[in-house]
C-alpha positions as CSV (number, residue, x, y, z in Angstrom):
1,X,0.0,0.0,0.0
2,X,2.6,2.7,1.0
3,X,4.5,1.4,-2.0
4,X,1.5,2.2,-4.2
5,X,1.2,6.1,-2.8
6,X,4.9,6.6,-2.9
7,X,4.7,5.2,-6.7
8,X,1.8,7.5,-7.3
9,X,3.2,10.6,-5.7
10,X,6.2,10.2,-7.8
11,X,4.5,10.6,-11.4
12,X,5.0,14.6,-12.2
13,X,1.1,15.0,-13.0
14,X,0.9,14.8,-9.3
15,X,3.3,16.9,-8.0
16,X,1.8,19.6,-9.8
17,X,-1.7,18.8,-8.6
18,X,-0.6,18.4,-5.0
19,X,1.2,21.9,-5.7
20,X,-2.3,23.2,-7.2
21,X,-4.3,22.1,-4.7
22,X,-1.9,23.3,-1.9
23,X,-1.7,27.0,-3.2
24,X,-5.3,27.0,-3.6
25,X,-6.3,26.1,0.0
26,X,-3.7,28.5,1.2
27,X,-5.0,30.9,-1.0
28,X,-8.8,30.7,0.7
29,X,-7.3,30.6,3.6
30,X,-5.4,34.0,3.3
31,X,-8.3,35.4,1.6
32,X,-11.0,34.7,4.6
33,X,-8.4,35.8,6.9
34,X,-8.1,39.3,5.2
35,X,-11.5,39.8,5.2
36,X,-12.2,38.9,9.0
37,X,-9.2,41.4,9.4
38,X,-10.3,44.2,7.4
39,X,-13.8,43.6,8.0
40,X,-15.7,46.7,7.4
41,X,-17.6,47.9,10.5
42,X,-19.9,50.1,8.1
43,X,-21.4,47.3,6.3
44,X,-23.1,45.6,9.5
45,X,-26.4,46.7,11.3
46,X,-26.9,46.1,15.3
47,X,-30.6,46.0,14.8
48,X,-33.4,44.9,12.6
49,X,-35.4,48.8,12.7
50,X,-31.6,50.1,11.1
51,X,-31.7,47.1,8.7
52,X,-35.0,48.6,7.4
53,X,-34.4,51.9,7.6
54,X,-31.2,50.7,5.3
55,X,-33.5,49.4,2.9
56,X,-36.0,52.0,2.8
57,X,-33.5,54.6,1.7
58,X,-31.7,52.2,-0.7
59,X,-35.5,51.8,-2.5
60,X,-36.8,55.7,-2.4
61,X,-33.2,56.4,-3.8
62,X,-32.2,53.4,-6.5
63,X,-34.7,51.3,-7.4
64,X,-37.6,52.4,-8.8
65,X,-40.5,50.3,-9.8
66,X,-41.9,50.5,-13.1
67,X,-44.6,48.7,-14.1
68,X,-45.6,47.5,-17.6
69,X,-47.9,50.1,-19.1
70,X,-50.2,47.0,-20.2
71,X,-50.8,45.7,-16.9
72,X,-52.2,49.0,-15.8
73,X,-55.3,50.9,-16.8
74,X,-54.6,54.5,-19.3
75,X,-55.1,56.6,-16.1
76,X,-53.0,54.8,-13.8
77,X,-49.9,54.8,-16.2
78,X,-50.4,58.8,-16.4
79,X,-50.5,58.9,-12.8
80,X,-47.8,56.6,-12.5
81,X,-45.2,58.4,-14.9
82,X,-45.9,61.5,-13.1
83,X,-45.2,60.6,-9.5
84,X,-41.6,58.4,-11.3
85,X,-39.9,60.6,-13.7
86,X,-39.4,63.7,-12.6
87,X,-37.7,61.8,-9.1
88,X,-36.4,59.0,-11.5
89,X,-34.4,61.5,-14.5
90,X,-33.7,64.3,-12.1
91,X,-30.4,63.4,-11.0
């Protein structure tokens, strides 16, 4: 058996795996470790009401909703495009 393991550690195909696979788990290992040291404080909420409040200012300022024009009725598109473009194309 160890015969068997040193034969098929020997073969160059491998070597270069064994090299691959080594720099590759060091490699995620450095990389998690960088990020739990230069974690960024900013990015984290202590509560769920700041977690909304988060989201409610990332919606009223990036993503608008816009809804087909054919699953509305004529008025409600009017009144739709009114209250969205002048906030939406303002910037």
């Amino acid at each position: 058996m160890v015969q068997n393991l040193k034969r098929a550690f020997e073969t160059t195909r491998s070597r270069v795996l064994l090299v691959l696979c080594a720099g590759l788990l060091s490699a995620t290992i450095g990389y998690s470790l960088a990020q739990t040291i230069f974690f960024d404080e900013s990015q984290t909420v202590s509560s769920l009401d700041e977690l909304i409040q988060r989201y409610q200012a990332y919606r009223d300022d990036v993503y608008m909703m816009v809804v087909p024009d054919w699953y509305l009725w004529p008025d409600q598109v009017e009144r739709h495009r009114k209250q969205v473009r002048p906030r939406r194309f303002s910037k």
